[in-house]
DRENGU-111866 format. One record per residue (C-alpha): residue number from 1; y negated, x, z negated. Coordinates in Angstrom, 1 decimal, padded with zeros to 4 digits. Layout:
BEGIN
[site NUM; [Y; X; Z]]
...
//
This chain:
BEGIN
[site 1; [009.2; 036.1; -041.1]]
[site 2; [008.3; 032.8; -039.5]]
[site 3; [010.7; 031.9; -036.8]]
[site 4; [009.7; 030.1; -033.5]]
[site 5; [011.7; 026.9; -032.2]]
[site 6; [011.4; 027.7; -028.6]]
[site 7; [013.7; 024.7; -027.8]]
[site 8; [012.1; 022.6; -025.1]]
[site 9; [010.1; 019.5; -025.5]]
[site 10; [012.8; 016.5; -024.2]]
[site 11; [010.6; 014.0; -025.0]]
[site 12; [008.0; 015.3; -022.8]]
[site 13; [010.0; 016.2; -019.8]]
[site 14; [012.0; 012.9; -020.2]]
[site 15; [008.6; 011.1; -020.1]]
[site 16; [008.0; 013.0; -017.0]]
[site 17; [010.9; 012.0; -015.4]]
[site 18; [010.3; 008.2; -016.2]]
[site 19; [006.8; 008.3; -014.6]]
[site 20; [008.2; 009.8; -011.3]]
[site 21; [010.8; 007.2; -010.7]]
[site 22; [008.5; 004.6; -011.7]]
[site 23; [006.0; 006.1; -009.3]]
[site 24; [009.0; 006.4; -006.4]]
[site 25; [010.2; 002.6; -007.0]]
[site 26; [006.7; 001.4; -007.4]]
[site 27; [005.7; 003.1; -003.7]]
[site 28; [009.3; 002.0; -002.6]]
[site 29; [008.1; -001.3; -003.5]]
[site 30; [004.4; -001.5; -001.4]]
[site 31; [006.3; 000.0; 001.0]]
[site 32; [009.1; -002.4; 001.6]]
[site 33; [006.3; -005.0; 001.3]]
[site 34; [004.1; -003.8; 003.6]]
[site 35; [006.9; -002.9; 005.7]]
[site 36; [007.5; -006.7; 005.5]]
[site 37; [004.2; -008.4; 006.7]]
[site 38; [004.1; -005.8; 009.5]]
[site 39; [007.3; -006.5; 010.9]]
[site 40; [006.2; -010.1; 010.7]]
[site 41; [009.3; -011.3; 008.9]]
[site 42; [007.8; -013.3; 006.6]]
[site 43; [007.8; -016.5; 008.2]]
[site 44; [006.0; -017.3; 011.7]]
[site 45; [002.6; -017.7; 010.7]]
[site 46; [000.6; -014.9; 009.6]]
[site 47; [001.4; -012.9; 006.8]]
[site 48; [-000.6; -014.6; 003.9]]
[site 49; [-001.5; -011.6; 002.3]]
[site 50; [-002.0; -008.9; 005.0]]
[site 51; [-003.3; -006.3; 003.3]]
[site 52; [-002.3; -002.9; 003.9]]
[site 53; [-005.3; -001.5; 001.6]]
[site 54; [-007.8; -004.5; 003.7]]
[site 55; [-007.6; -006.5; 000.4]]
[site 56; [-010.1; -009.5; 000.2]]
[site 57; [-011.3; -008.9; 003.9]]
[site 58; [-007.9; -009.8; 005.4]]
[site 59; [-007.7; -012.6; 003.3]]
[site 60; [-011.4; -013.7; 004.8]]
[site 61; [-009.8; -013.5; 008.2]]
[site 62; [-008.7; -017.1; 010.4]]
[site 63; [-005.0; -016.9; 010.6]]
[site 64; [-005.2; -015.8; 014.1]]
[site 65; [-007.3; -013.2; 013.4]]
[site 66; [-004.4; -012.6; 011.2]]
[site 67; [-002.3; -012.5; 013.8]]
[site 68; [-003.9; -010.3; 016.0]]
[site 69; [-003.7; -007.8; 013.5]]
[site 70; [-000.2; -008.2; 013.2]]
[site 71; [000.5; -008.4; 016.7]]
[site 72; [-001.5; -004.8; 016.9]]
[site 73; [000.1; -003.1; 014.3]]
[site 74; [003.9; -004.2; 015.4]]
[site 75; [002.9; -002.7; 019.2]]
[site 76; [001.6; 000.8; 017.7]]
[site 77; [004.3; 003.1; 018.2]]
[site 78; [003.7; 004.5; 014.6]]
[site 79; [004.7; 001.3; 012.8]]
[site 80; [008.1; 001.4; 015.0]]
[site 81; [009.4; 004.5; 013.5]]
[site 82; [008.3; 003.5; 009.6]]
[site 83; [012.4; 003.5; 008.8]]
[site 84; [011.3; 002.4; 004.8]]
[site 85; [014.9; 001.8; 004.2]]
[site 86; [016.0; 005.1; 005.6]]
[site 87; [012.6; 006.9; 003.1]]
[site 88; [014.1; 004.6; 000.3]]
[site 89; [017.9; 005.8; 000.3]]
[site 90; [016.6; 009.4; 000.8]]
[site 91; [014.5; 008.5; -002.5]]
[site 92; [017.5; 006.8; -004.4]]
[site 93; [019.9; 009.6; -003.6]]
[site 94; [017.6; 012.3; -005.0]]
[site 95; [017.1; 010.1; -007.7]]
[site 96; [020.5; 010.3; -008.6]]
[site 97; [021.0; 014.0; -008.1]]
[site 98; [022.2; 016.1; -011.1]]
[site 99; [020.5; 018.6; -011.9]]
[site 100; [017.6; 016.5; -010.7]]
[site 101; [015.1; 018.4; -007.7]]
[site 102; [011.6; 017.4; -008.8]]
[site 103; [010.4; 019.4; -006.3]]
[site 104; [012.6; 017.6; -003.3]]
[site 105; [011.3; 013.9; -005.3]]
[site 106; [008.0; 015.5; -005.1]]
[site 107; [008.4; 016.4; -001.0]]
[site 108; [009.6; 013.2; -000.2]]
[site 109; [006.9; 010.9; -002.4]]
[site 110; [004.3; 012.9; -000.5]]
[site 111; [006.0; 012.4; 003.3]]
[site 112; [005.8; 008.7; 002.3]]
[site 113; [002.3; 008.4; 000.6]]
[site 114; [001.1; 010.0; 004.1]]
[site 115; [003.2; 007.7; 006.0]]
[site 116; [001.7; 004.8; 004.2]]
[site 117; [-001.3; 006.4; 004.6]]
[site 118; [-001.0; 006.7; 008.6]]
[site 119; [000.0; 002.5; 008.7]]
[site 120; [-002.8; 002.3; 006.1]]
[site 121; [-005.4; 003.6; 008.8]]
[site 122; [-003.7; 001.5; 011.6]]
[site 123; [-004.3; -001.5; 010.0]]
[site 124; [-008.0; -000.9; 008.9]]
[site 125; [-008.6; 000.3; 013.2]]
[site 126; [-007.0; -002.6; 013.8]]
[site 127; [-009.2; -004.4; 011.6]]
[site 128; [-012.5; -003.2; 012.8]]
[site 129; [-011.4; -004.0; 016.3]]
[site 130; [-010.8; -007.3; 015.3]]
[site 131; [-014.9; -008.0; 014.2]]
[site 132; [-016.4; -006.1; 017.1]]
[site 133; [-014.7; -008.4; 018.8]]
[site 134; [-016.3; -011.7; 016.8]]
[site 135; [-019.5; -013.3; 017.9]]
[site 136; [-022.4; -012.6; 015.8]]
[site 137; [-022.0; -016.0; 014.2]]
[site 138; [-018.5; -015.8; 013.6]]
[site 139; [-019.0; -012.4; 011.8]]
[site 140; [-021.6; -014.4; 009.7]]
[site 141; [-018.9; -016.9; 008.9]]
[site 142; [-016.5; -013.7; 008.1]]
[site 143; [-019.2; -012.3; 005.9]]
[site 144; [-019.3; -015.8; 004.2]]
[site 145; [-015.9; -015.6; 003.6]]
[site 146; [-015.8; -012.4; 002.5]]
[site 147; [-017.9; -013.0; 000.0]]
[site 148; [-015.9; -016.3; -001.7]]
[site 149; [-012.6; -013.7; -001.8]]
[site 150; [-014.4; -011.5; -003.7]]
[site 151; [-015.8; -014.1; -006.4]]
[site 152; [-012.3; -015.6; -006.2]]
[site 153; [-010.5; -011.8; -007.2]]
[site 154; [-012.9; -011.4; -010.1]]
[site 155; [-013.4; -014.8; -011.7]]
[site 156; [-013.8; -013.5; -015.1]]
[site 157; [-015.6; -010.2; -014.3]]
[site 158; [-019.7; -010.8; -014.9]]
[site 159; [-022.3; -009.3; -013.1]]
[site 160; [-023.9; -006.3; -014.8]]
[site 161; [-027.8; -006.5; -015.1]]
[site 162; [-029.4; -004.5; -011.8]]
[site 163; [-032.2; -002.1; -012.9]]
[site 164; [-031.9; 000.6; -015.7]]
//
């Protein structure tokens, strides 16, 4: 008779384990950054890369179109309560739990991938407000812009032929 190893596969669950912490710190991360250029205490001018998932288009903004951004997002009351530091420690001291709770990592990865989520959507409706508020021409200009960001971002990326 053949007999089964029904031992568990630690290689595979440590793995696992590995790319869930490196998720958490990695969110932990955008999330500490972004909670940075919100706050706006990176300096007094606006924050040079403002992007909150905006990308190339806030870096095609005048830096006091910047700043009204900023300015919006730091008087939304949902950007007040962000506590990242607070999300962090919960993060670090489930981390650190033994047995480790996937489940309670899981719950608290996905409270702050919707919080970042929420600030996300503030930003971009903060965004939008800022070009209905341009003139026709200075949207031109911001289209312009745009455009250099994107050439700049992909410099070594070439254009794939149009048609079939």
């Amino acid at each position: 008779m053949v007999e089964q190893d029904n031992t568990p596969a630690k290689p595979k669950k440590l793995w696992r384990i590995v790319l869930v912490i490196s998720l958490a710190l990695n969110l932990c991360v955008v999330g500490l950054i972004g909670g940075a250029l919100v706050s706006g205490r990176l300096g007094d001018g606006p924050p040079r890369s403002f992007d909150l998932g905006l990308g190339p288009m806030s870096r095609a903004l005048a830096p006091e179109e910047r700043r009204d951004i900023g300015r919006s997002l730091r008087q939304d009351r949902v950007l007040r309560n962000v506590d990242l530091r607070g999300r962090v420690d919960r993060i670090v001291a489930t981390l650190k739990q033994d047995p480790f709770d996937e489940a309670a990592l899981r719950m608290l990865l996905d409270e702050h991938a919707a919080r970042l989520s929420e600030v996300q959507g503030k930003a971009q409706d903060a965004f939008v407000t800022v070009l209905s508020e341009m003139t026709p021409e200075r949207r031109a200009i911001f289209a312009d812009q745009l455009r250099e960001e994107l050439a700049k971002d992909r410099p070594n990326r070439q254009r794939a032929p149009s048609g079939g």
